[in-house]
C-alpha positions as CSV (number, residue, x, y, z in Angstrom):
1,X,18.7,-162.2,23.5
2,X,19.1,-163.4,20.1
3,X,19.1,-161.0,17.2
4,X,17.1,-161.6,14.0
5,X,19.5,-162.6,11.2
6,X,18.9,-161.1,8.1
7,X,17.1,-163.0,5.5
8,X,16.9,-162.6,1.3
9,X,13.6,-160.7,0.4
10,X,10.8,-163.8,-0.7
11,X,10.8,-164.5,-4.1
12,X,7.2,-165.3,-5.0
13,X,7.0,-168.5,-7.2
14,X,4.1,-169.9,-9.4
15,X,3.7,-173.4,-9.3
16,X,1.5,-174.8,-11.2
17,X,-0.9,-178.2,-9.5
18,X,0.2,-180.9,-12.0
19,X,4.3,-179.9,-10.8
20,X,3.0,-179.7,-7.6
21,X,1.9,-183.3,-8.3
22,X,5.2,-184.2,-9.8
23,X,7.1,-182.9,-6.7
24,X,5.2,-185.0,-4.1
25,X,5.4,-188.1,-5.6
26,X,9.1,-187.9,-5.9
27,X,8.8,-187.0,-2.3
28,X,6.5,-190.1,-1.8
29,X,9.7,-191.9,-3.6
30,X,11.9,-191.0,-1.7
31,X,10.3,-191.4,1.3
32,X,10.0,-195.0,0.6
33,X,13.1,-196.0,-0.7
34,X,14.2,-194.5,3.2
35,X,12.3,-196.4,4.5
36,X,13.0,-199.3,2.9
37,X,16.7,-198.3,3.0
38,X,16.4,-198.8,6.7
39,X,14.4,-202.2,6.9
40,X,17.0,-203.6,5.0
41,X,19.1,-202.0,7.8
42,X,17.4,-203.4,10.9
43,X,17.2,-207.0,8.7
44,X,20.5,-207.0,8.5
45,X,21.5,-206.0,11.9
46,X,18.7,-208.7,12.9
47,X,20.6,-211.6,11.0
48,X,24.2,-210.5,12.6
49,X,22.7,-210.3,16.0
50,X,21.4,-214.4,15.7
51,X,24.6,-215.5,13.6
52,X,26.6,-214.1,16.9
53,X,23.9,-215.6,18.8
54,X,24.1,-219.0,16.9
55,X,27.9,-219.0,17.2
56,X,27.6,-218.8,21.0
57,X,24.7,-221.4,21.5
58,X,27.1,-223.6,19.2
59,X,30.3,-223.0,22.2
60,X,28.0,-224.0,24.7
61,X,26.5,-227.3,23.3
62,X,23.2,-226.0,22.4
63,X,21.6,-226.4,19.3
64,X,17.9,-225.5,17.7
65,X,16.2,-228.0,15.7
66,X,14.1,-226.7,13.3
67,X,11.8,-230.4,13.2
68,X,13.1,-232.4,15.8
69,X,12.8,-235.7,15.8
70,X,11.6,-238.0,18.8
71,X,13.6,-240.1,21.5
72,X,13.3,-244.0,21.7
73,X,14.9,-245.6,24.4
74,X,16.7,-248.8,22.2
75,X,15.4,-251.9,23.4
76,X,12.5,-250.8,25.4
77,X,9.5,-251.6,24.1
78,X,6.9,-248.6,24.3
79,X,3.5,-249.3,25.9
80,X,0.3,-249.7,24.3
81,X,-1.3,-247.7,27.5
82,X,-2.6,-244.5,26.9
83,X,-4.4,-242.0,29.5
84,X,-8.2,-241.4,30.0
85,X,-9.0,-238.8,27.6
86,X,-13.0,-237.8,27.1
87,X,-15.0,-235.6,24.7
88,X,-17.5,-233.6,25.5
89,X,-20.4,-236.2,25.9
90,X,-18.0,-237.9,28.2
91,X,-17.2,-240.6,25.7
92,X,-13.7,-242.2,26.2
93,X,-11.8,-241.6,23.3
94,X,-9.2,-244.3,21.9
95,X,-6.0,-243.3,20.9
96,X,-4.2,-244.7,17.4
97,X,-0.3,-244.1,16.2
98,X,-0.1,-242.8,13.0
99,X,2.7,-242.0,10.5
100,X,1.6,-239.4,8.1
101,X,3.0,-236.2,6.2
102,X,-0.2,-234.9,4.9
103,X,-1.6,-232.9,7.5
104,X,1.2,-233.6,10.2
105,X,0.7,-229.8,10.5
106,X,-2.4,-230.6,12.4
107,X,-1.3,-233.1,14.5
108,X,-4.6,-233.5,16.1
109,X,-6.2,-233.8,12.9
110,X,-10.0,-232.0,13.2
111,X,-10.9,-233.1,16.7
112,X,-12.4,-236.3,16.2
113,X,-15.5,-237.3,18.7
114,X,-14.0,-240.9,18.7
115,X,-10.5,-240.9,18.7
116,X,-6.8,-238.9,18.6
117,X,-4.0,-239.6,16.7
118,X,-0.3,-240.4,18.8
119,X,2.4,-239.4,16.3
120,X,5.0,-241.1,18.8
121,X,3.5,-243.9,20.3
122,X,4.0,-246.7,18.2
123,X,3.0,-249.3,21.0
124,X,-0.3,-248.4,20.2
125,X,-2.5,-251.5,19.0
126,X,-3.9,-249.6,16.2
127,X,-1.6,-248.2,13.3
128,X,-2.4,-245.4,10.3
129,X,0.0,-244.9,7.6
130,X,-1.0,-242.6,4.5
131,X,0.3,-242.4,1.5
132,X,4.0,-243.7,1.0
133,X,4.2,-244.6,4.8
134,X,2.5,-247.6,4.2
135,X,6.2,-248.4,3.5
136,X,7.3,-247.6,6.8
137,X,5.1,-249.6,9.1
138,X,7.1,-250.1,12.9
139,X,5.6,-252.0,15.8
140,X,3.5,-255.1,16.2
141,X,0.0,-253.5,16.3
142,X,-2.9,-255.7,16.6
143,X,-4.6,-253.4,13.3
144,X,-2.9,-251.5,10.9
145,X,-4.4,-249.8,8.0
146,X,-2.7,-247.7,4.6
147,X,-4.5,-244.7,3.7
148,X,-4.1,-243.1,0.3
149,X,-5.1,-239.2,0.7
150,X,-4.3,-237.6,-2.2
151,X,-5.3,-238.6,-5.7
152,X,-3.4,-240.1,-9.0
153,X,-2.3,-237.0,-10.1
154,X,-0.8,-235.8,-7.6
155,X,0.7,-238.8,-5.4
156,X,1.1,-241.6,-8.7
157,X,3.9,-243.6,-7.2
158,X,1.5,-244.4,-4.0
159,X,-1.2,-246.1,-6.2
160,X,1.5,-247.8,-8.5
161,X,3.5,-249.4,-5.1
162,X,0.0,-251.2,-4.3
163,X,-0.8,-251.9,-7.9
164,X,2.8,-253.7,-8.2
165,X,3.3,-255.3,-5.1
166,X,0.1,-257.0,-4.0
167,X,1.7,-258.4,-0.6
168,X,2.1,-255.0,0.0
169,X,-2.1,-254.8,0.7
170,X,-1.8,-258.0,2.7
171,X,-0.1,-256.6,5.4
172,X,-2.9,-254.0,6.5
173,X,-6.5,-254.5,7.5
174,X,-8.0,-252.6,4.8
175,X,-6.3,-250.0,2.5
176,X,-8.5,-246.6,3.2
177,X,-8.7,-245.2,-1.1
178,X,-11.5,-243.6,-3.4
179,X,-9.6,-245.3,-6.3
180,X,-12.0,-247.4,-8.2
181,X,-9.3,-249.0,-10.0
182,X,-7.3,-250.3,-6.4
183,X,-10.9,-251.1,-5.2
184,X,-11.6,-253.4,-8.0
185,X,-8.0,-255.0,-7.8
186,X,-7.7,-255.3,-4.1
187,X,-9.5,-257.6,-1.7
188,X,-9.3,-255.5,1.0
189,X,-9.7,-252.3,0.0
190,X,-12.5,-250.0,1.9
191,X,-13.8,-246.9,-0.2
192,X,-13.2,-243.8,1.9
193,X,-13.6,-240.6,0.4
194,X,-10.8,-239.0,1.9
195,X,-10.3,-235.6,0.7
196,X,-14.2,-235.2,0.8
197,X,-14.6,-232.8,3.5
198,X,-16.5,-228.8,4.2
199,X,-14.0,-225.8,4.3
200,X,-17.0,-224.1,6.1
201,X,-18.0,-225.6,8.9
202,X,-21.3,-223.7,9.6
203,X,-24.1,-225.8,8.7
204,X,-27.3,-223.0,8.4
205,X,-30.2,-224.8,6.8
206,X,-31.8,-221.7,5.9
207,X,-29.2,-219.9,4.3
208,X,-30.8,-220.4,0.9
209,X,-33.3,-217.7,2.2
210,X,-30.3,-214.8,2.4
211,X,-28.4,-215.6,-1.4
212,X,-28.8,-212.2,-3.1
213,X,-26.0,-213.3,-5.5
214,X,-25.8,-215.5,-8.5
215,X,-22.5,-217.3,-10.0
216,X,-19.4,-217.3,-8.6
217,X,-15.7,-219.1,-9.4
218,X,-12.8,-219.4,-7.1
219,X,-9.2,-220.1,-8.4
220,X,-5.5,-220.1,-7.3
221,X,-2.6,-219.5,-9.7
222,X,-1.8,-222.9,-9.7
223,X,-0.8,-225.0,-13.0
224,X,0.6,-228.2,-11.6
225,X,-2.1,-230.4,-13.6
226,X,-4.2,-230.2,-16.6
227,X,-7.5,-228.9,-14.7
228,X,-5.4,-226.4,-13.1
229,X,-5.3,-224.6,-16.6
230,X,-8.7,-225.7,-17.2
231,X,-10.1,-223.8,-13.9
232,X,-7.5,-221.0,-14.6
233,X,-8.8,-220.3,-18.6
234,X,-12.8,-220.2,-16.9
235,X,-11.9,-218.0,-14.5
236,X,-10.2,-215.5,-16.8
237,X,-13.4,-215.9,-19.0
238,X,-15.4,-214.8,-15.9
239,X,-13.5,-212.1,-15.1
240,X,-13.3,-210.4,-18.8
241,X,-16.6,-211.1,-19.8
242,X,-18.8,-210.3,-16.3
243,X,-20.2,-213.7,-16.6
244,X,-19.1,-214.7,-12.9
245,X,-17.9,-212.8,-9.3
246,X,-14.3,-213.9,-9.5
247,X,-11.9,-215.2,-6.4
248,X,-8.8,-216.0,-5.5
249,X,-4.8,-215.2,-6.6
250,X,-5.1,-216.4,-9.8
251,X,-5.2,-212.5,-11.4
252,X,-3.1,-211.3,-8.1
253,X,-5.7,-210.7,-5.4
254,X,-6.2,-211.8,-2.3
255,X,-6.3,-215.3,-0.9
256,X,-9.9,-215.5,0.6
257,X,-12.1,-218.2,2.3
258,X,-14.5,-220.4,0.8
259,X,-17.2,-219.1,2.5
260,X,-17.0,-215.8,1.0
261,X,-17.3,-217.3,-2.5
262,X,-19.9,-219.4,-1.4
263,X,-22.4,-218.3,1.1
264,X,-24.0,-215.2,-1.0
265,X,-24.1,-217.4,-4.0
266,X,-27.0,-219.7,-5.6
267,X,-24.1,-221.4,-8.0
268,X,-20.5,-221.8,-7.8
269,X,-17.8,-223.4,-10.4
270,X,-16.4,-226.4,-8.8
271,X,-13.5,-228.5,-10.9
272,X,-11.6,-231.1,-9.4
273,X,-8.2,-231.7,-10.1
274,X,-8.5,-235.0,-11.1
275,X,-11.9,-237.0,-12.7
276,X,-12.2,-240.4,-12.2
277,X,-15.5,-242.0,-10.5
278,X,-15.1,-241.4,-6.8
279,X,-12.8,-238.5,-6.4
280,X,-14.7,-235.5,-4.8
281,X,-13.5,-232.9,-2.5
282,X,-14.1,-229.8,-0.3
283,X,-15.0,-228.2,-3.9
284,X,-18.6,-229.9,-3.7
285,X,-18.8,-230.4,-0.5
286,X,-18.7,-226.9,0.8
287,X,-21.1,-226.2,-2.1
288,X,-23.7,-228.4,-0.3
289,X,-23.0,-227.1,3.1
290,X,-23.8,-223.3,2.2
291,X,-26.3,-224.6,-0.4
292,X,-25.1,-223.8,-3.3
293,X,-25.8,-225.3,-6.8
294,X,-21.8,-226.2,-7.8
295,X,-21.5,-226.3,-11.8
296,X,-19.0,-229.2,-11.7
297,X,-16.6,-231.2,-13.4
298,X,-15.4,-233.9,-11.4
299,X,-16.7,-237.5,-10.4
300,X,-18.3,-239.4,-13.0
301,X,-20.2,-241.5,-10.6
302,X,-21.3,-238.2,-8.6
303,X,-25.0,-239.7,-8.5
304,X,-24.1,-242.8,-5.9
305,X,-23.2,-240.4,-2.8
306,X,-25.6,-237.3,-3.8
307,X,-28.9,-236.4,-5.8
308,X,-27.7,-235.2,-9.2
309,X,-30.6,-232.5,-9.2
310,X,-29.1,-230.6,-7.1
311,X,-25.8,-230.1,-9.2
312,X,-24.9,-228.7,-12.6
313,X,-23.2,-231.6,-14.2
314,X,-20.3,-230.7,-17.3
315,X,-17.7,-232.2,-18.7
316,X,-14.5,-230.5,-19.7
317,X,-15.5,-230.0,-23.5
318,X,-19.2,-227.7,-21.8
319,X,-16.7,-226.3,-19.5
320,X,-14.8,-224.5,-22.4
321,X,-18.1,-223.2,-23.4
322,X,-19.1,-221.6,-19.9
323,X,-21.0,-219.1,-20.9
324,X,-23.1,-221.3,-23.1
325,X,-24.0,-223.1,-19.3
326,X,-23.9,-220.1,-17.6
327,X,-27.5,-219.0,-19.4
328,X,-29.5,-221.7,-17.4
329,X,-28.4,-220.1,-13.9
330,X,-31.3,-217.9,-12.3
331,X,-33.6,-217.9,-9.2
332,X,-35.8,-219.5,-11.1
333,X,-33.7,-222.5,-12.0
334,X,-32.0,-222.4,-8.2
335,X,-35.7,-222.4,-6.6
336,X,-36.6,-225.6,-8.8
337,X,-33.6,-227.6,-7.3
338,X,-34.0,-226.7,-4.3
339,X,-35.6,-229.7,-2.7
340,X,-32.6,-231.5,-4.2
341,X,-30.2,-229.4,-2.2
342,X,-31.8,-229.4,0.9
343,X,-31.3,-233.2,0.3
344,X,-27.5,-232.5,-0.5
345,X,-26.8,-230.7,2.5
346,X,-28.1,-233.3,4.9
347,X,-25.8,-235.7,3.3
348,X,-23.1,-233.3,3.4
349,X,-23.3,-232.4,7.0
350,X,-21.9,-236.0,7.7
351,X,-18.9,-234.7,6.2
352,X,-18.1,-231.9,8.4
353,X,-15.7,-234.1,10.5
354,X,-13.9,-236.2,8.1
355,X,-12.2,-238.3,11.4
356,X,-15.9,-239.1,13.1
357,X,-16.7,-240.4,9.0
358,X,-13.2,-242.7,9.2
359,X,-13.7,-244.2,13.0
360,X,-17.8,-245.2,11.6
361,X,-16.6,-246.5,8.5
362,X,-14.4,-248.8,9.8
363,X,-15.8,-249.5,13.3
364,X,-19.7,-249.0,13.9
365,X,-21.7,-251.2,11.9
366,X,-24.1,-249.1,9.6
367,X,-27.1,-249.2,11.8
368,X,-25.4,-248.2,14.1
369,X,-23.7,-244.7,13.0
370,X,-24.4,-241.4,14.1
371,X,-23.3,-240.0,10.7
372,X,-25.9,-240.3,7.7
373,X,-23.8,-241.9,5.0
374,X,-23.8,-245.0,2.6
375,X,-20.7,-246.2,0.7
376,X,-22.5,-250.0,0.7
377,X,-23.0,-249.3,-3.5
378,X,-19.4,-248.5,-3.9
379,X,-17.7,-251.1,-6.1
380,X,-15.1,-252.5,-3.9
381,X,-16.4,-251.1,-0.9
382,X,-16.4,-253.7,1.7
């Protein structure tokens, strides 16, 4: 049986709450510089354990490959044969090879109805190749077409290798651009919206009836082009002056989806990164598809593809003066375009799968589409 051990009388202590305070956040401190202490441990102990690992894999003649390329066999020529795939109507699907970097992280691209891309097979009869690919054609397909993605400001040397070297064009079917300068120039170039597509893919015609918010901006802390800083000084405006709900990491929060920034609202701030005629993007798009008014600076020739009354149109001069342009948005005004927007989202619903939009543009004849769209009045468009 253990004996009590004697102990020092307790010496009573007053401690007043804001020490208190003081003590438990140096606590807290120390606490987490333990535990971070020991991440750091179990990181490094993770990194020996695969650099042992790595060195043995090495001995035996295995190796990982972080992007592996394929296998040809030399001198074989691959088949242009491809399986019997359907969709969900029962539709075959066709299969076409493209070349792409892009969106190679989505290989399958957004589930077309019509067709899949083969990233391998370059038997295939017909041939994609975006953006500087169109440099890198292989095979003898019986088509082939370039496809320029992203715009001028972005991808410059793309637009200048067709611009310099006309025979260039002549070896595709049609060059796939929303350039009106390489439409004009170009014989066969075939006006394609291509970064014209909905980040929200829920079409809800009524959802005009549950808006209970009014103006709202979204913005990343990018600064890679001029409207990037354009887009960043509004949305700082917003923010300090309660003029707009603001979105996005541009002060530090959190990356969010577009259709929080859209759905509750009756207008958005929409600014391209580029403005030339035909360059829209997901910016309006999405707008239409939640039905939301967008206050936008972008295409100058906006008015061909929807019904202007159904947008705030500014140019970057109004757009340093938002809150000038801000005044006009109420329900009032949002009630009054209204017919217009239901008008805009039918249009944009033909948008929601930018793939089906490529296969009808190029290969059903107009009265023939499924999709409700119009690019006949597009200089250049063939």
């Amino acid at each position: 049986m253990r004996k009590d051990r004697n102990f020092p009388p307790v010496r009573r202590v007053a401690v007043s709450f804001g020490a208190f305070k003081a003590k438990s956040k140096s606590f807290q401190v120390v606490r987490h510089h333990s535990d971070s202490v020991v991440k750091n441990k179990n990181t490094d102990t993770a990194m020996k354990i695969q650099f042992i690992q790595n060195a043995i894999d090495r001995l035996r003649g295995k190796r990982h490959i972080e992007t592996p390329a394929p296998y040809y066999n030399d001198g074989i020529a691959l088949s242009a044969e491809y399986p019997d795939i359907y969709n969900k109507s029962g539709r075959k699907m066709e299969m076409f090879f493209i070349r792409d970097r892009h969106f190679s992280h989505a290989p399958y691209g957004t589930f077309p109805t019509y067709f899949l891309w083969d990233r391998f097979n370059y038997g295939l009869n017909t041939h994609f190749y975006t953006g500087k690919s169109a440099k890198e054609t292989v095979g003898a397909p019986a088509s082939k077409y370039a496809w320029l993605l992203e715009p001028r400001t972005k991808q410059p040397q793309d637009y200048r290798a067709f611009e310099r070297e006309r025979s260039l064009a002549r070896e595709f079917d049609a060059v796939l651009t929303y350039d009106e300068r390489l439409l004009d120039l170009l014989d066969n170039a075939v006006f394609f919206p291509s970064c014209a597509t909905s980040w929200v893919h829920e079409a809800d015609a009524d959802i005009w009836r549950k808006k209970t918010k009014n103006v709202s901006i979204l913005s990343s802390n990018k600064k890679m082009c001029p409207l990037h800083y354009l887009r960043l000084a509004i949305a700082w405006e917003c923010k300090k002056e309660g003029l707009a709900d603001t979105f996005g990491t541009f002060d530090g929060g959190r990356a969010v989806t577009m259709a929080e920034t859209l759905k509750p609202y009756r207008y958005s701030i929409a600014i391209e990164n580029q403005i030339s005629d035909y360059f829209y993007t997901e910016r309006l798009i999405s707008a239409f598809i939640t039905m939301t008014v967008p206050i936008y600076v972008g295409a100058r020739k906006i008015e061909k593809f929807f019904n202007a009354d159904g947008i705030i149109r500014i140019d970057e001069k109004q757009a340093a003066n938002i809150k000038d342009v801000l005044k006009q948005c109420s329900e009032r005004d949002y009630m009054n375009r209204l017919p217009a927007m239901r008008e805009n989202y039918e249009k944009a619903k033909a948008y929601l799968n930018q793939h089906d939009m490529l296969y009808e543009t190029l290969f059903i004849k107009p009265e023939r589409r499924t999709l409700h769209f119009d690019f006949s009045n597009i200089g250049g468009a063939k």
